[in-house]
C-alpha positions in Angstrom: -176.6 -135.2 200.2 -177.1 -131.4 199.4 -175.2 -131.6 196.8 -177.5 -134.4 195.1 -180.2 -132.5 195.7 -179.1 -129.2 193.5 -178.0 -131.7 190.9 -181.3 -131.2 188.8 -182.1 -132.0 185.1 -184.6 -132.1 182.3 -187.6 -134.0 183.2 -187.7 -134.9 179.4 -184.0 -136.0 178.1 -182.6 -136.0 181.7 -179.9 -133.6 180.7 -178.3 -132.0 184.2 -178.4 -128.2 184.3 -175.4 -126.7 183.7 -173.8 -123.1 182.7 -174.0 -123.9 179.4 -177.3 -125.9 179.3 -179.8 -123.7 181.8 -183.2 -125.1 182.6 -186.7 -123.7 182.8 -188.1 -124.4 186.1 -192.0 -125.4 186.3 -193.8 -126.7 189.3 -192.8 -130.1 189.3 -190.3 -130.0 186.9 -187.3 -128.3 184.8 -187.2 -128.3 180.3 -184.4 -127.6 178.3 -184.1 -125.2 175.4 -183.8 -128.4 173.4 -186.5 -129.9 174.8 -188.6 -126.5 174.4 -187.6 -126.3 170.7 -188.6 -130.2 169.8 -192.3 -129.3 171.8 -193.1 -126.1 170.3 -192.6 -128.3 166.4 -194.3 -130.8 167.9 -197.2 -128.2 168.6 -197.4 -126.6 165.7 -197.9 -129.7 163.1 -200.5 -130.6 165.8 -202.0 -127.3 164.8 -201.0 -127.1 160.7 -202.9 -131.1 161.1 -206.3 -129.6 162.7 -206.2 -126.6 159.8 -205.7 -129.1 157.5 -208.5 -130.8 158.4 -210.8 -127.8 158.3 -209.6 -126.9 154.7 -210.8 -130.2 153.2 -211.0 -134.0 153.9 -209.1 -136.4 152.6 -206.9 -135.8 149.3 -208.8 -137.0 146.0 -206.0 -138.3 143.3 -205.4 -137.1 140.3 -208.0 -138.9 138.1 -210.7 -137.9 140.8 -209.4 -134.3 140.2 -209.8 -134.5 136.8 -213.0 -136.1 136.4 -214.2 -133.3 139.0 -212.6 -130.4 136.4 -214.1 -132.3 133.5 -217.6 -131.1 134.6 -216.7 -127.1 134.6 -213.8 -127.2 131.4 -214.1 -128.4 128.7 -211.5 -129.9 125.9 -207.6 -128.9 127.5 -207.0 -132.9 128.7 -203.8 -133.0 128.9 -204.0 -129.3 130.5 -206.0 -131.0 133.2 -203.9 -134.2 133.8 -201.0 -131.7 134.4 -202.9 -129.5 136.6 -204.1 -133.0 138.6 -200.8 -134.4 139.3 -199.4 -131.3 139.8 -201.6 -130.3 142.5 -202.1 -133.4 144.3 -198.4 -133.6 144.5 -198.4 -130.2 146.1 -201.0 -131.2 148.7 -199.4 -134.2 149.5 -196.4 -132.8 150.4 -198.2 -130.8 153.0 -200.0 -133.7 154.4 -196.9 -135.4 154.7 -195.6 -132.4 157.0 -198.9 -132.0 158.5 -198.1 -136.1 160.0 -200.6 -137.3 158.5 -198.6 -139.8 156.3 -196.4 -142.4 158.3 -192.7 -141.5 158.0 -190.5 -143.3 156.2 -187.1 -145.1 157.2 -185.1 -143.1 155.1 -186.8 -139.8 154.4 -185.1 -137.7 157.2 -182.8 -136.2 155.1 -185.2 -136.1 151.9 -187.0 -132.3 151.7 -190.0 -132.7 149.4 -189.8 -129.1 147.4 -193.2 -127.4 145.3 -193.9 -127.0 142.1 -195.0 -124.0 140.6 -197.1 -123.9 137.8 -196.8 -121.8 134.5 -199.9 -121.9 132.0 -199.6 -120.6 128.2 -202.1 -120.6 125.8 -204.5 -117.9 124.0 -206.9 -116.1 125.5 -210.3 -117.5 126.7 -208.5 -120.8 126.5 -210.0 -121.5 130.4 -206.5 -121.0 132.3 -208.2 -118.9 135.3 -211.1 -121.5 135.1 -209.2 -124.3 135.4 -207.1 -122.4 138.6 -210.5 -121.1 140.7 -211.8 -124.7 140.2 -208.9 -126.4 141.6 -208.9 -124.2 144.8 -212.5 -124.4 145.5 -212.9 -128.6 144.9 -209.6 -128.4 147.4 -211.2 -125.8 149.7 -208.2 -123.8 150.0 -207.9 -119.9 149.9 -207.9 -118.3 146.4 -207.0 -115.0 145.0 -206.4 -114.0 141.2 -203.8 -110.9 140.6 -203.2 -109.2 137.3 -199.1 -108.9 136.4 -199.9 -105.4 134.7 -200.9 -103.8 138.1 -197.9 -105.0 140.0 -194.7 -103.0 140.2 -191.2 -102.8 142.2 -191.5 -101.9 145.9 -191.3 -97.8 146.2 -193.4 -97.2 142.7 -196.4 -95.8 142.3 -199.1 -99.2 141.7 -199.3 -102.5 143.8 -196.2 -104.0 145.3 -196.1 -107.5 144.6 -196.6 -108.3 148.0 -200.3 -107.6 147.6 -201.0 -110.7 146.9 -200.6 -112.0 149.9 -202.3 -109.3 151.6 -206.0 -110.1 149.1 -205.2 -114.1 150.1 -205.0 -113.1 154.0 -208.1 -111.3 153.8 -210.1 -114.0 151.4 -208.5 -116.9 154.4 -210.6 -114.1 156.4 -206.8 -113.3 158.4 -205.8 -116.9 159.3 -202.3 -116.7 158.4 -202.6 -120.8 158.4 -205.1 -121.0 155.8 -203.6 -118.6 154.0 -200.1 -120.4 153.9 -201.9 -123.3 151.9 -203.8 -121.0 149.3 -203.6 -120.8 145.9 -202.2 -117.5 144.0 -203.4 -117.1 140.1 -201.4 -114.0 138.9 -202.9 -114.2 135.0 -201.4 -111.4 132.3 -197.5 -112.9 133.4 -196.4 -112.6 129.6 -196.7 -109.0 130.5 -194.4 -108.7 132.6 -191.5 -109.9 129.4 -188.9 -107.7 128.9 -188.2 -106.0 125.4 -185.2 -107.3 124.5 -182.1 -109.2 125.1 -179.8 -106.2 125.6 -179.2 -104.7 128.7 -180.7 -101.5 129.5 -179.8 -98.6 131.9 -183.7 -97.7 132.1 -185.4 -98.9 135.4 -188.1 -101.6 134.1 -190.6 -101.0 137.4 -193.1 -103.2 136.1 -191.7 -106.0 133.5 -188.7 -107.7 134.5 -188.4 -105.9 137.8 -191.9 -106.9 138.8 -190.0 -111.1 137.5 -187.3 -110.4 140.0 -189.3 -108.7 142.8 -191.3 -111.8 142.1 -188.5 -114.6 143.0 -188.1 -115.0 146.7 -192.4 -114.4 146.8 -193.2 -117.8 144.9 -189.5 -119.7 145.8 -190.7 -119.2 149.6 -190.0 -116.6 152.3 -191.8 -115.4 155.2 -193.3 -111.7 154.1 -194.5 -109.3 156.5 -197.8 -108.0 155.7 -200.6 -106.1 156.7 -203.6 -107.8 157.0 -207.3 -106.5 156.1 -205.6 -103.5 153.9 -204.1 -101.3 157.4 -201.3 -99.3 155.7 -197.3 -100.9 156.3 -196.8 -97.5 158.7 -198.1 -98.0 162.4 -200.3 -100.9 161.4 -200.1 -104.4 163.0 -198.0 -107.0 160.8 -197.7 -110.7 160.7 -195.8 -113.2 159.1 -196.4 -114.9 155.7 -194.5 -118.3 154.7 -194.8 -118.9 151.4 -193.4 -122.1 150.9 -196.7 -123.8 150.6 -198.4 -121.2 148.6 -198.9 -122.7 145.3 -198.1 -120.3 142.6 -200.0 -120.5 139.6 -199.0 -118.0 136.6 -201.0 -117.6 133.2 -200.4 -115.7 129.6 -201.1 -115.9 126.2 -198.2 -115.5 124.9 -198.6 -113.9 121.9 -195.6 -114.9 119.2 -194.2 -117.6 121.0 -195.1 -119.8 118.2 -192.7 -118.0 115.9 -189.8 -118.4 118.2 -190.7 -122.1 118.8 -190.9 -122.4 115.1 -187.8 -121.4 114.5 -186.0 -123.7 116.7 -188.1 -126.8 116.0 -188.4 -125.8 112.0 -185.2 -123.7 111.5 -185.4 -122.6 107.6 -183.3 -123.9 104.8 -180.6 -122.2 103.0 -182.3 -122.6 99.9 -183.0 -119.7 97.9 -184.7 -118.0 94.6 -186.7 -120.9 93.2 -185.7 -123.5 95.2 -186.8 -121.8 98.3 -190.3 -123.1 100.2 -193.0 -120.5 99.9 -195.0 -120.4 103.3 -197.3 -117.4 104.2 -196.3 -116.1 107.8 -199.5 -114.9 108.8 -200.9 -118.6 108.5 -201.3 -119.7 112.0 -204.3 -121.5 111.7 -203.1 -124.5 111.1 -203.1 -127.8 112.9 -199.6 -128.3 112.6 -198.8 -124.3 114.3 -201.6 -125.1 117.1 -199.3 -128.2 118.7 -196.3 -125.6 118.5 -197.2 -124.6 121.9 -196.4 -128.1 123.5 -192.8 -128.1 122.2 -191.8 -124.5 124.1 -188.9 -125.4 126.6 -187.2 -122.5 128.8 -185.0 -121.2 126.1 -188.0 -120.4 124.2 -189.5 -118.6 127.5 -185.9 -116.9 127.7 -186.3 -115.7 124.3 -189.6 -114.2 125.0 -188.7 -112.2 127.7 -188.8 -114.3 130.9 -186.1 -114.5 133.0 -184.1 -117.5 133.4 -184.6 -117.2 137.2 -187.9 -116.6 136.9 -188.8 -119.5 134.7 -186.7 -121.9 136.4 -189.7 -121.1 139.9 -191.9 -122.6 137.6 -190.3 -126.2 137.0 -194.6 -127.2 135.9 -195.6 -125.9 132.2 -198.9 -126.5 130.5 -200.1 -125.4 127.4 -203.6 -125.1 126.7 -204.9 -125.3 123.1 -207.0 -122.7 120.8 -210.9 -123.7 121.5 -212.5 -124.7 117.7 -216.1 -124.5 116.8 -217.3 -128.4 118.1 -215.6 -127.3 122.2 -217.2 -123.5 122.0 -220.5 -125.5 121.6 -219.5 -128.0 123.8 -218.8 -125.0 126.7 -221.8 -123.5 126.3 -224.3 -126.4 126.7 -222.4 -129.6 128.8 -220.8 -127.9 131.8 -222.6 -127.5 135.3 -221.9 -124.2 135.3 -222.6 -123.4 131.2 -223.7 -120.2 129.9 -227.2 -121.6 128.1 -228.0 -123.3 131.6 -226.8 -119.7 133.7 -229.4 -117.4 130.9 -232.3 -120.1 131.2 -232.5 -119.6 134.6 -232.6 -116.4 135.0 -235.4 -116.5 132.3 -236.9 -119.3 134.7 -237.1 -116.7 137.5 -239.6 -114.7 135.3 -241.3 -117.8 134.3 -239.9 -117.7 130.8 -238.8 -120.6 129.4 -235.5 -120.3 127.1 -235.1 -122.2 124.4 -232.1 -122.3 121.7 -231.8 -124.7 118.8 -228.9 -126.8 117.8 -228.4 -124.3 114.5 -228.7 -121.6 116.7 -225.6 -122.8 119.0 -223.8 -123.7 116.4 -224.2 -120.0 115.2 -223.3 -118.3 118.4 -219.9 -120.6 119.2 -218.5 -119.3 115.3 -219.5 -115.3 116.2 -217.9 -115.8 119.3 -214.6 -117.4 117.0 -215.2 -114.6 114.6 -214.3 -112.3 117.8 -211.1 -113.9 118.7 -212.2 -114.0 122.3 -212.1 -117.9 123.0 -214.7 -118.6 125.7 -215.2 -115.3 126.9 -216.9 -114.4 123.6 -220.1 -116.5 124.1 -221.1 -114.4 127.1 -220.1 -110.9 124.9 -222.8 -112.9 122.0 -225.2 -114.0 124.6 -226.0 -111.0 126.5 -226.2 -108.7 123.2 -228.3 -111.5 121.7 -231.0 -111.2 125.0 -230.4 -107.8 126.5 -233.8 -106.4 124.9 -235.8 -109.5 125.6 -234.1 -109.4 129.4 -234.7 -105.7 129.6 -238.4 -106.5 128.2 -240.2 -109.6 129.9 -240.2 -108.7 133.4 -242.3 -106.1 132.6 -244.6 -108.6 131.1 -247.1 -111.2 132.6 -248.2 -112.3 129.1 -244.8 -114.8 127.9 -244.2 -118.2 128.9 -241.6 -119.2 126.3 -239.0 -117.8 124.4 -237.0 -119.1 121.2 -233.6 -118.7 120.1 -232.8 -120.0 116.1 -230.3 -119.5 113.9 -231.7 -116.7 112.0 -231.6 -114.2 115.2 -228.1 -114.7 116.2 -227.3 -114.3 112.6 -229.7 -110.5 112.8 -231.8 -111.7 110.1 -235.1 -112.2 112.0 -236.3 -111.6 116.0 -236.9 -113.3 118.9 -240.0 -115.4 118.5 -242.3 -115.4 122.4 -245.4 -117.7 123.1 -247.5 -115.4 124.5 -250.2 -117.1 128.0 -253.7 -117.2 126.0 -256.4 -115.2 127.6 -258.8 -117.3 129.1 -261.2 -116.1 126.6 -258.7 -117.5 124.0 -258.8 -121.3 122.1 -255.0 -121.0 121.0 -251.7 -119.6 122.3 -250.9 -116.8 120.9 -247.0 -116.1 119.1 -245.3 -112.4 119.4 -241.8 -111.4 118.4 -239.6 -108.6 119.5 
């Protein structure tokens, strides 16, 4: 009878307590280490379920997400159905581990794995656009690092692990939201190294920053210190980054010619039977889809490591933006640039007015500059900066007109002056 009585065992599996198997004794019960284990995973999807819940409701599909980027960025489709799938994917997988999918009869063994993504294409194209949009319909964390500022651990510049210390602080220190944010590191064709040949010089911020990089977007649990406290002394915690979703970004300057030569190699023909093509001509339709034929051998030859590229199983090229989609950028979008400069001329009572011509003029300086999209703001603001430095000065202007003829510096802004009340007619000033 005593002996039944010191005979106890889990109150969960019923497993007795032995030497090898020792239980935790609570007030009207004993656990195993098993048992302890199973709960505390039990727990914490509970809790990854609830963060979830506050980072955003439920998961819109891919055409939802692209109908949603369609309103910010413009032209890049097939950029966009890319990005969709490849993100939904993503977040799926994390629902799916979160509970919040049923589970399946044979996925037990199956481990869903991420996708990183890697966008090419030149610059102004809309490749951090189309990132920060993602990660704010989502309502996840997002930060956006430059590759040229990052170098190996112990040289002077950021360690690469400084990303993850900008994502904790924008998830405000919740290691859990941070864990399903979204990193942008743009300027990665940066990071290429020169050549093929091996070197005995120490590369601290091309391909040493690519291999310092691995294990970061693969997935590992970093120790970081959050809200910038230095490494020494300061409090640490853990970062997973298994779910981060790592999205990297370059122009990629050249990579046609290296594409070309694979998908075009050059005859043996010489003297007058040899083809006469001018290599500087790179405007053509035919060089502009080069960038959706690049495969990693091409990224190899560029300078990208083979490790490195295969983190990055997702690549999207975006395309050069022509005249028609510069004018399409700066008048369709929520968020366009003529809508953004009419309303600050709105807070001054001004109203802003361009005409089509006038558009059409500033989307072709802006291609003149070789800026893509980033140009139009560079036009615009020298375009208005006396006319914004000017009117809120001034009581006297209602309405101000943009033609072709002042983008081009040929004539100036044209204002409607507020008659007097004296006065029959408006009256018309320029600047």
């Amino acid at each position: 009878m005593d002996k039944d009585k010191e005979k106890v065992s889990c109150s969960f599996c019923g497993v007795e307590k032995s030497a090898n198997t020792p239980l935790i004794a609570g007030l009207d019960g004993f656990i195993c280490e098993a048992c302890v284990t199973l709960a505390n995973q039990v727990v914490t999807s509970w809790g990854r379920k609830r963060e979830l819940e506050k980072i955003h409701g439920p998961l819109p599909t891919p055409s939802a997400i692209k109908q949603h980027l369609d309103q910010y960025v413009i032209s890049q489709d097939e950029a966009k159905s890319v990005l969709s799938v490849a993100v939904y994917n993503h977040y799926k997988r994390l629902k799916s581990e979160s509970g919040e999918f049923p589970s399946l009869a044979d996925d037990y063994d199956v481990e869903l794995s991420k996708s990183n993504i890697l966008l090419l294409g030149p610059s102004g194209t809309g490749k951090t656009l189309l990132a920060s949009t993602l990660a704010k319909m989502i309502g996840v964390p997002f930060v956006v690092a430059d590759a040229t500022t990052l170098t190996q651990a112990g040289y002077v510049g950021e360690d690469v692990e400084s990303v993850l210390v900008r994502l904790l602080d924008v998830a405000e220190g919740n290691v859990g939201r941070a864990e399903w944010g979204i990193v942008y590191i743009d300027e990665i064709d940066k990071l290429a190294r020169s050549s093929e040949s091996a070197t005995s010089v120490r590369d601290v911020s091309g391909e040493g920053v690519q291999q310092a990089l691995l294990k970061l977007v693969e997935g590992s649990k970093v120790k970081v210190s959050p809200k910038g406290r230095s490494r020494e002394g300061g409090e640490q915690v853990d970062v997973d980054t298994s779910n981060i979703l790592f999205i990297v970004g370059g122009a990629f300057t050249g990579v046609e010619k290296i594409i070309e030569k694979r998908v075009k190699p050059k005859g043996g023909a010489i003297g007058f039977h040899a083809d006469v093509t001018d290599e500087n001509d790179t405007d053509t339709d035919e060089n502009k889809q080069l960038l959706h034929e690049i495969n990693s051998d091409d990224l190899r030859y560029f300078g990208l490591i083979p490790e490195f590229i295969g983190r990055f199983p997702v690549v999207c090229a975006l395309e050069a933006l022509d005249e028609d989609a510069l004018v399409k950028i700066l008048t369709e979008p929520r968020n366009s640039l003529i809508k953004q400069y009419q309303k600050l001329f709105a807070y001054d009572n001004v109203r802003l007015e361009f005409t089509d011509e006038a558009i059409h003029a500033i989307a072709r300086k802006a291609m003149e500059n070789d800026t893509g999209a980033r140009g139009l703001r560079s036009v615009l603001e020298s375009l208005l900066r006396q006319a914004m430095y000017d009117i809120p000065s001034r009581s006297d202007v209602n309405h101000c007109l943009v033609n072709a003829g002042v983008v081009e510096g040929n004539e100036a802004l044209e204002f409607s002056l507020i008659p007097d009340a004296s006065d029959e007619s408006a009256v018309s000033d320029k600047m």
